[in-house]
Kinemage of the C-alpha trace (Angstrom):
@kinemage 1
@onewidth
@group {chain A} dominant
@subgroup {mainchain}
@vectorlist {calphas} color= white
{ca unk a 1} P 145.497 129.027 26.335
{ca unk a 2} L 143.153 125.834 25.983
{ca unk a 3} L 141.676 125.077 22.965
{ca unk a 4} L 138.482 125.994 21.298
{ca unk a 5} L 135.344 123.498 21.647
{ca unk a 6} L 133.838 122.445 18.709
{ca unk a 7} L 129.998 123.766 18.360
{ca unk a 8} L 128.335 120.263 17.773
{ca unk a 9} L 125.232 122.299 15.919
{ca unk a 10} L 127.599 123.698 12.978
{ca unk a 11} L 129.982 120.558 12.883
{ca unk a 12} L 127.014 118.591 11.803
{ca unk a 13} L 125.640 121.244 9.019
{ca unk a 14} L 128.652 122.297 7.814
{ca unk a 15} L 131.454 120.846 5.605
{ca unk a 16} L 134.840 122.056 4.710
{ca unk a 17} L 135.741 121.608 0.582
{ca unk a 18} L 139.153 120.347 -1.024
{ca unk a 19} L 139.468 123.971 -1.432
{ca unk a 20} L 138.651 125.360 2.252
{ca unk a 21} L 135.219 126.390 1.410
{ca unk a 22} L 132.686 125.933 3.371
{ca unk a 23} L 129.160 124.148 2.622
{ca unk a 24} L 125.984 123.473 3.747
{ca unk a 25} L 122.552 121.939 2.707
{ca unk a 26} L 119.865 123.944 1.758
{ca unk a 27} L 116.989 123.853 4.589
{ca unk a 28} L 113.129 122.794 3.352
{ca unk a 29} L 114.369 119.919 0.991
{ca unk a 30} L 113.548 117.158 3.448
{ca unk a 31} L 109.496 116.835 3.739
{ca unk a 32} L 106.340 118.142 2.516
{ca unk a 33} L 107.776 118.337 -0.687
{ca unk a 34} L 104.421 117.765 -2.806
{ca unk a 35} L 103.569 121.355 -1.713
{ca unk a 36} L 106.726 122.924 -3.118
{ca unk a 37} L 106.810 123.668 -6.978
{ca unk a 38} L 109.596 122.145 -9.352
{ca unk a 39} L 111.264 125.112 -9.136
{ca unk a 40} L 111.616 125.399 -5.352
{ca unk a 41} L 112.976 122.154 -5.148
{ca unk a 42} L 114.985 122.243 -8.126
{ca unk a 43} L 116.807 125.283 -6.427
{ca unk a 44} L 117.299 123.399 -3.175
{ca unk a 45} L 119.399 120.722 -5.367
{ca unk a 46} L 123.388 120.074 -4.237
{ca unk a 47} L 125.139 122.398 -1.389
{ca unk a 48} L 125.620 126.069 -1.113
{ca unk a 49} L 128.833 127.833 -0.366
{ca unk a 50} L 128.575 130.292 3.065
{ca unk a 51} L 129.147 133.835 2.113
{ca unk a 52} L 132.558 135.322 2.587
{ca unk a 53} L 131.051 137.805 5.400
{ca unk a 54} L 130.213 134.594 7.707
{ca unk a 55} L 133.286 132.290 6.550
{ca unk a 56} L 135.305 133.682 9.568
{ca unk a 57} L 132.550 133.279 12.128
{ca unk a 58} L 131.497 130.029 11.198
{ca unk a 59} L 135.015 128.607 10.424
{ca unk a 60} L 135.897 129.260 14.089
{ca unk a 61} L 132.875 127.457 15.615
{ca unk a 62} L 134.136 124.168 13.462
């Protein structure tokens, strides 16, 4: 059976941790930032972990 092709889309989103996590930037930190309030962007600081429910799914595409 061949191999699985790597989705290019979640490769480039997407990074694997020491520990086998998985993590991603959070989306809206990039422009029209004078809009947001402290707290928004305070909250979009440093990665997120994916959810346990879509580790499977996403680990696959990778």
């Amino acid at each position: 059976m061949p191999k699985k092709k790597t989705k290019k889309m979640v490769s480039k989103r997407v990074k694997k941790t020491a520990t086998g996590k998985l993590m991603y930037r959070r989306p809206g930190s990039g422009h029209l930032l004078s809009s947001k309030t402290r707290k928004q962007k305070r909250n979009m600081r440093g990665g997120k972990i994916i959810h346990a429910s879509d580790h499977k799914r996403i680990a696959e595409m990778i």
